[in-house]
ROKEVEX-338974 format. One line per field, with one value per atom (N, C-alpha, C): atom name; x, z, y. Coordinates in pm, whole numbers. Each point is the difference from the previous one (the first is absolute). Layout:
N
at: [CA:...] $
u: [X:...] $
w: [Z:...] $
v: [Y:...] $
//
This chain:
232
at: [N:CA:C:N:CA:C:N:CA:C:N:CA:C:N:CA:C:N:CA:C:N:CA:C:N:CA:C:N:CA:C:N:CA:C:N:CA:C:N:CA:C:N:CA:C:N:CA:C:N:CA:C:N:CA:C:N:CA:C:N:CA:C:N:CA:C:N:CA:C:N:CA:C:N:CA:C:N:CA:C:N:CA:C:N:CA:C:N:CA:C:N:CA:C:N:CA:C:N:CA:C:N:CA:C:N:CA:C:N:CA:C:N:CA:C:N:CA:C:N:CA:C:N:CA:C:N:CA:C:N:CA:C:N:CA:C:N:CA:C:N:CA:C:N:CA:C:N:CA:C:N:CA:C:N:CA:C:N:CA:C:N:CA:C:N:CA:C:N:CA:C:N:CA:C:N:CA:C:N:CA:C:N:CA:C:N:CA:C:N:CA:C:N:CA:C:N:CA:C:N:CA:C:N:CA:C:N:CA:C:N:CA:C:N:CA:C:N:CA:C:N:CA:C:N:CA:C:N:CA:C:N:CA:C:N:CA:C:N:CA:C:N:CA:C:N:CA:C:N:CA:C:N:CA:C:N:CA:C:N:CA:C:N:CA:C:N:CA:C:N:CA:C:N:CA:C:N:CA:C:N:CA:C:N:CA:C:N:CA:C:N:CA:C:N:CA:C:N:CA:C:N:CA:C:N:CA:C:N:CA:C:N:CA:C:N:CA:C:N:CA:C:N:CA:C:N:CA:C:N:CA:C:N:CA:C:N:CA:C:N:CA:C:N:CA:C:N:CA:C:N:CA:C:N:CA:C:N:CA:C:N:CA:C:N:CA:C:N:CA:C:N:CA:C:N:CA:C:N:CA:C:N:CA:C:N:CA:C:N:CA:C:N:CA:C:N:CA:C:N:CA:C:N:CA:C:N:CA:C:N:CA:C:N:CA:C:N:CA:C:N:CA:C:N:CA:C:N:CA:C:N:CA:C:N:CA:C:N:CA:C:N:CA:C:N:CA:C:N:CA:C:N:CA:C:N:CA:C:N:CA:C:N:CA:C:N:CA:C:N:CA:C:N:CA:C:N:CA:C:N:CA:C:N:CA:C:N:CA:C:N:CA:C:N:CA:C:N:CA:C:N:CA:C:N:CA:C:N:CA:C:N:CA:C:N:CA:C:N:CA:C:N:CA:C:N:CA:C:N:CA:C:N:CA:C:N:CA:C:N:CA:C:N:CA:C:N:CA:C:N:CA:C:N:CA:C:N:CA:C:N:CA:C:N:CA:C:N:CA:C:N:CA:C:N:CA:C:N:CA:C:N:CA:C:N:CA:C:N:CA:C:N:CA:C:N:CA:C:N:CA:C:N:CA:C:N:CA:C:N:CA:C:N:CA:C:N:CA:C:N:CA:C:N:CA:C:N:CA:C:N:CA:C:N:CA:C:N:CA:C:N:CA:C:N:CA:C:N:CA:C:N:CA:C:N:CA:C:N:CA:C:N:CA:C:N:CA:C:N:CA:C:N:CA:C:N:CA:C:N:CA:C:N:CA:C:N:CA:C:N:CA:C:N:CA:C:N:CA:C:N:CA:C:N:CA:C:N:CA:C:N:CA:C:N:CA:C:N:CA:C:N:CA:C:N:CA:C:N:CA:C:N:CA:C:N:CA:C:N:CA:C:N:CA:C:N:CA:C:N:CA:C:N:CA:C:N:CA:C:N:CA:C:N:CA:C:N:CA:C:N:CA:C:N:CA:C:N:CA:C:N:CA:C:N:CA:C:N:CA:C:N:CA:C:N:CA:C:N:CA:C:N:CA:C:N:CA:C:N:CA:C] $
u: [-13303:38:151:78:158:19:-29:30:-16:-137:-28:99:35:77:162:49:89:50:-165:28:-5:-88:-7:114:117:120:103:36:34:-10:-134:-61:86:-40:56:121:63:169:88:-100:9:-68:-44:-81:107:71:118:133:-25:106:-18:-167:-13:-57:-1:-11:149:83:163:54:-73:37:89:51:81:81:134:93:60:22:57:-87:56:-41:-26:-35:18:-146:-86:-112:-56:-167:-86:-115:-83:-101:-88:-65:-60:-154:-72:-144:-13:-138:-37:-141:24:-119:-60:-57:-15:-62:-87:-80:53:97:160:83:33:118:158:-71:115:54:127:4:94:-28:62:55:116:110:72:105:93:127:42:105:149:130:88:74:41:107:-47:-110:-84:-27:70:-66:-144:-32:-154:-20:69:3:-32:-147:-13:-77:-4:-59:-156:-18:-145:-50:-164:-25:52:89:21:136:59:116:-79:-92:19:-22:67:17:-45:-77:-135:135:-68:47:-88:47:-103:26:-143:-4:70:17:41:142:65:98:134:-60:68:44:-64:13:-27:96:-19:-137:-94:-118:-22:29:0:90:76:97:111:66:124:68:57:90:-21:113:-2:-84:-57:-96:81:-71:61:103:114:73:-51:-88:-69:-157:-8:-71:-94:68:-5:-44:86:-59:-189:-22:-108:-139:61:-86:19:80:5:-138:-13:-72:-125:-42:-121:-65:53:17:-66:66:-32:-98:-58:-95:-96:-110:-91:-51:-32:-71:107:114:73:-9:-41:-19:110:89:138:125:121:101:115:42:101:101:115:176:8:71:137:99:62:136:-11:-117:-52:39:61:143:-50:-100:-53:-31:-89:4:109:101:88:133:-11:51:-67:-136:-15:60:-36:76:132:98:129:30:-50:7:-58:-63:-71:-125:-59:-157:-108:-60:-173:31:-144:-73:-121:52:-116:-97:-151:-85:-10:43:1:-111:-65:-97:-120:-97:-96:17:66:36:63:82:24:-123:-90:-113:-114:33:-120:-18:139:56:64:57:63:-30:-69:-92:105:122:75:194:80:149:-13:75:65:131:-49:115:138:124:120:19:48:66:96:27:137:72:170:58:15:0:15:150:-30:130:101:93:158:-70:-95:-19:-84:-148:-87:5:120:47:48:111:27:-56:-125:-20:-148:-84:-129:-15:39:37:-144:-81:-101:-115:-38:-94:6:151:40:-51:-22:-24:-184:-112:-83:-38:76:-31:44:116:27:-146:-66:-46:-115:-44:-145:24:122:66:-40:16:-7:-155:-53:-128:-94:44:-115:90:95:47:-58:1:-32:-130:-113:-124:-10:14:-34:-70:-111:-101:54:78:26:-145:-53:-98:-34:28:-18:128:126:117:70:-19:0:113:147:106:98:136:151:77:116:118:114:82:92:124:45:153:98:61:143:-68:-135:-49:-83:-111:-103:-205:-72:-125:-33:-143:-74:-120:-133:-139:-69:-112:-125:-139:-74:-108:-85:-148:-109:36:95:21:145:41:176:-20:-115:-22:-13:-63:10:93:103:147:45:3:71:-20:-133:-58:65:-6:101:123:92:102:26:-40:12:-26:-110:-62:108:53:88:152:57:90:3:-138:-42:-11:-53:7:122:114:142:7:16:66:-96:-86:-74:51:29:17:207:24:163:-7:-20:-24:-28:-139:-38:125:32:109:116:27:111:-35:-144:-4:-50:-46:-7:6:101:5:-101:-18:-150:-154:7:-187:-71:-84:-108:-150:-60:-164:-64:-136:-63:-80:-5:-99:-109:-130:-88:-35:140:-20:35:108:-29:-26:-109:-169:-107:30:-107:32:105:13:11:64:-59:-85:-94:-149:-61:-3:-65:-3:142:0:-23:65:-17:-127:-57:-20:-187:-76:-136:-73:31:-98:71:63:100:-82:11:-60:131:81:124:-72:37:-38:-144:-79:-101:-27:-123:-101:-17:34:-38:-103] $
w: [-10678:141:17:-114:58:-69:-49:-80:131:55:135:103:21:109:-31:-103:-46:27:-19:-3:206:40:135:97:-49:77:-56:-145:-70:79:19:132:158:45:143:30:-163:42:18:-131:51:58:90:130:116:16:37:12:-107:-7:5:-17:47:134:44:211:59:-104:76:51:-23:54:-61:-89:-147:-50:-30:-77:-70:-118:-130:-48:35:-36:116:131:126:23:-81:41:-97:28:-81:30:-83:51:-139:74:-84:36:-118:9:-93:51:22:-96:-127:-41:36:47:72:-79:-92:-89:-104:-26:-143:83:149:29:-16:-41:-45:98:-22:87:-72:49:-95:81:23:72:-97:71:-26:-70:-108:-52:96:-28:68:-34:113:-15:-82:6:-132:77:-45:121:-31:103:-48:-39:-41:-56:-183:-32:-131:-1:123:-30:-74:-20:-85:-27:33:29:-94:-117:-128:44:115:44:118:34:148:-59:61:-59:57:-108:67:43:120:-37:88:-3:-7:172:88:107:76:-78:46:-33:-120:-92:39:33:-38:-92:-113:-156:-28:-102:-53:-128:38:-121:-92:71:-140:55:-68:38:-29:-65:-77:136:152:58:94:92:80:141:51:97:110:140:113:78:25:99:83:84:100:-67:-73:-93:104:36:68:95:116:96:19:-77:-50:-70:-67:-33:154:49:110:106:16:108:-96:-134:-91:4:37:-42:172:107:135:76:-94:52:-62:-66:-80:30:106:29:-33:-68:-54:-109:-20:-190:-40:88:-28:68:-22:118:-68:117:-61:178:-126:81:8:49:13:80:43:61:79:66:84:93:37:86:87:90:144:2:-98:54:-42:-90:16:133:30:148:103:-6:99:-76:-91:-112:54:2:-9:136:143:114:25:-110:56:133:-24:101:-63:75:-49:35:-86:38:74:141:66:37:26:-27:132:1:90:-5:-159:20:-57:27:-123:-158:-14:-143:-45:63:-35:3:101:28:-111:-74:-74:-148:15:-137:36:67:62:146:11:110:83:49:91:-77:21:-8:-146:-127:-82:6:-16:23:-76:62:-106:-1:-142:11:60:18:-25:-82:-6:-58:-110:-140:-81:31:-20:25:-86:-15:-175:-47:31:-99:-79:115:-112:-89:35:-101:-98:-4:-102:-100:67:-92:-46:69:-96:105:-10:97:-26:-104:-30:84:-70:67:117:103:106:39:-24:77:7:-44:-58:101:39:63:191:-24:164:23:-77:30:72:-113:26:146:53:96:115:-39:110:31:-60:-11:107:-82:32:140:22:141:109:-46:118:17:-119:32:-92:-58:-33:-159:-9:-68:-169:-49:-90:-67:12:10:62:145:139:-35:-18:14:-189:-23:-172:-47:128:-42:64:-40:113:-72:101:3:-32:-133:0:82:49:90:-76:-38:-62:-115:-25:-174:15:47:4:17:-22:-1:-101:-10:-92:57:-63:45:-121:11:-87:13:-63:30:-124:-13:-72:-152:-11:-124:-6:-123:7:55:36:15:161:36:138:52:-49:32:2:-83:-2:142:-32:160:106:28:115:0:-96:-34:51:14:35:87:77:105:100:-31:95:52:-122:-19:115:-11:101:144:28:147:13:-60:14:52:-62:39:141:35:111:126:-16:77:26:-67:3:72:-6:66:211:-71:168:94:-72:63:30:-71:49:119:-10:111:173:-75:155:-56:-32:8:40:110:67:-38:-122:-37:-78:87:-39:-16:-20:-88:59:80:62:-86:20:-118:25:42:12:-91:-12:-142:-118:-20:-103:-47:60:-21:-61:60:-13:-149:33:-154:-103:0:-144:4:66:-7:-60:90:-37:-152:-89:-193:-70:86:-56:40:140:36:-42:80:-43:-5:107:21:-28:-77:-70:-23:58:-20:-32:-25:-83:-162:-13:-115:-27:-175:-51:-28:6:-60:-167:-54:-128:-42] $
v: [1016:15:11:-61:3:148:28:119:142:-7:59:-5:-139:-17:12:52:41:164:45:157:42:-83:-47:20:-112:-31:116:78:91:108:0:151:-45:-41:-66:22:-35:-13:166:106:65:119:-81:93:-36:-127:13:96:22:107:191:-18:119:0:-62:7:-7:-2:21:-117:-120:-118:-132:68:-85:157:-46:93:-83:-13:2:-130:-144:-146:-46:31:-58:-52:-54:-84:-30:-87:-56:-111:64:0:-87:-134:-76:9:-97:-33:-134:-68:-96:-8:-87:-3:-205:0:-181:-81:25:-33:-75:101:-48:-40:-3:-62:77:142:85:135:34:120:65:136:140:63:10:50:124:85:70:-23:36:-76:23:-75:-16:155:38:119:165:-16:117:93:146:125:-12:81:33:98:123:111:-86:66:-31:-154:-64:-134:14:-133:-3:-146:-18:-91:-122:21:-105:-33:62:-14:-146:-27:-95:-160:-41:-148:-93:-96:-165:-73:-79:-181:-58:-119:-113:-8:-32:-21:-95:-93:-162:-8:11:-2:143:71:158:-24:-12:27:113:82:162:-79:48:-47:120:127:149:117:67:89:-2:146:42:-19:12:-33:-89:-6:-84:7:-69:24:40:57:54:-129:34:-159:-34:53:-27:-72:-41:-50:-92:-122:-127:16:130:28:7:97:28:-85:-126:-104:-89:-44:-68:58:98:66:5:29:-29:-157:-92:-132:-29:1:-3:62:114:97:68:-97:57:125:75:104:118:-10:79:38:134:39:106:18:131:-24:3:-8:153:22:150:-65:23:-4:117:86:86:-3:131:14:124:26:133:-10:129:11:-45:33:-26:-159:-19:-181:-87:55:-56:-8:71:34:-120:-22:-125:-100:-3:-177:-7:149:-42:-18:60:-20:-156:-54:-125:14:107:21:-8:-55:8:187:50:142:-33:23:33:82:-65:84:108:88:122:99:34:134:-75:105:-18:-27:96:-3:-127:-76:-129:-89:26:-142:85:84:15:-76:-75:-80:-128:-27:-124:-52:-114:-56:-59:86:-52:89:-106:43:-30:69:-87:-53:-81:-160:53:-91:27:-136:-79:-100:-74:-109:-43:47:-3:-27:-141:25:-131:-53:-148:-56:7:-22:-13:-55:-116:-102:76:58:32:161:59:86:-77:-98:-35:-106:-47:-76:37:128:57:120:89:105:86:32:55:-103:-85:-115:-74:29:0:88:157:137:-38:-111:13:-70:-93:-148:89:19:106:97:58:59:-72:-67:-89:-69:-48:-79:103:99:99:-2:63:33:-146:-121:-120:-49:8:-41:96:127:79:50:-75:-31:149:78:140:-39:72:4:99:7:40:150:-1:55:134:-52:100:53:-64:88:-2:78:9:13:-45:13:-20:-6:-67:66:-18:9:-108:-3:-130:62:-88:47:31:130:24:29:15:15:115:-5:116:-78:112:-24:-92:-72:-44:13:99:16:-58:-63:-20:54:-70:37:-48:96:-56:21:130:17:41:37:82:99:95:174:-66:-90:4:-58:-90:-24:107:86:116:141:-22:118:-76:-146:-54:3:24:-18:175:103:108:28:-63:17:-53:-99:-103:43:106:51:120:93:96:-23:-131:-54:-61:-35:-58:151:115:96:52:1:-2:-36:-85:-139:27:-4:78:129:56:140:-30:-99:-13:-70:-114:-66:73:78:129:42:71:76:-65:-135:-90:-147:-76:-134:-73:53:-117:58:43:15:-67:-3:-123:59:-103:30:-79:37:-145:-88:-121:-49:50:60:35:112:45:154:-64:-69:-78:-18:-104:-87:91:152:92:65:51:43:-68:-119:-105:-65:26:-92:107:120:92:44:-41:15:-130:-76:-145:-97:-23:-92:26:-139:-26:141:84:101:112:42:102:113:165:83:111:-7:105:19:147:12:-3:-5:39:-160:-10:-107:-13:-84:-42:-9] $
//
């Protein structure tokens, strides 16, 4: 299975880079094996031009111990176990630096939900953080970004789940999901409604979405009685 989930997160990272959403080293994208306690992330600083699954590197769930792998694991490492550790129903997480949702991070805005196309993936706004404090940059600035997030998420009642992803302030996105391939489809998807959502606000500051469409369009993919798409 780690061997799978190697070639797994390997694929993901770059499917990243061929959806245009990562240029040179600018993200990464982990997975979650729960069983071993282990996770297989992206190594630190490595294009992805040429990557390969013997390139992605274990460590230990609890520890962030490097347990197999010629380099150094992704810096955002911590981030990434922090939010694995807090949120079992998580089996993938993918960072980047996509221009559009980074634009809310650096403005400090939630992305609000304005169209369909946002409520067909995120059951409301995605959230933007706080700002971390001096302290907690300087004294675990990765596992600080892990803990802000989670802070965000459980204060403002949001279901990690329904909304498969945020905004850190001054940093950029973090989406998850069931696997790395579906962190990754959110991680693109999210990027597309940042730029959505930028556009609308240009052209009228004050647009809004009623909850009633919302409701309709993510119930309608997500919810009990879900009829989008083909039957299994």
């Amino acid at each position: 299975m780690l061997e799978q989930l190697k070639k797994d997160v390997c694929a993901a990272n770059l499917e990243l880079a061929a959806r245009g959403v990562v240029i040179y080293t600018w993200g990464n994208v982990s997975g979650i094996d729960r069983e071993k306690g282990l996770v297989v992330i992206k190594p630190s600083g490595v294009d992805y031009d040429g990557m390969k699954p013997e390139d992605m590197v274990v460590v230990d769930l609890m520890t962030g111990e490097t347990v197999e792998g010629k380099w150094n694991p992704s810096s955002d490492t911590k981030t990434h176990l922090e939010l694995y550790r807090r949120y079992p129903a998580i089996g993938g997480i993918t960072h980047t630096h996509s221009v559009n949702a980074v634009a809310f991070a650096q403005a400090g805005m939630d992305i609000p939900a304005l169209g369909t196309t946002h409520a067909d993936y995120f059951y409301g706004a995605v959230p933007c953080t706080r700002s971390l404090t001096q302290a907690e940059v300087e004294t675990d600035y990765e596992g600080n970004t892990g803990v802000v997030i989670a802070e965000t998420l459980d204060s403002r009642g949001i279901d990690p789940i329904s909304v498969p992803g945020i905004v850190v302030k001054n940093h950029g996105p973090f989406t998850w999901g069931k696997d790395p391939a579906q962190s990754v489809y959110h991680a693109v998807v999210l990027d597309t409604v940042a730029e959505m959502t930028l556009k609308t606000l240009q052209l009228n500051p004050q647009a809004e979405m009623p909850q009633y469409i919302l409701d309709k369009h993510y119930m309608r993919k997500h919810g009990p009685n879900a009829y989008y798409g083909q039957k299994k």
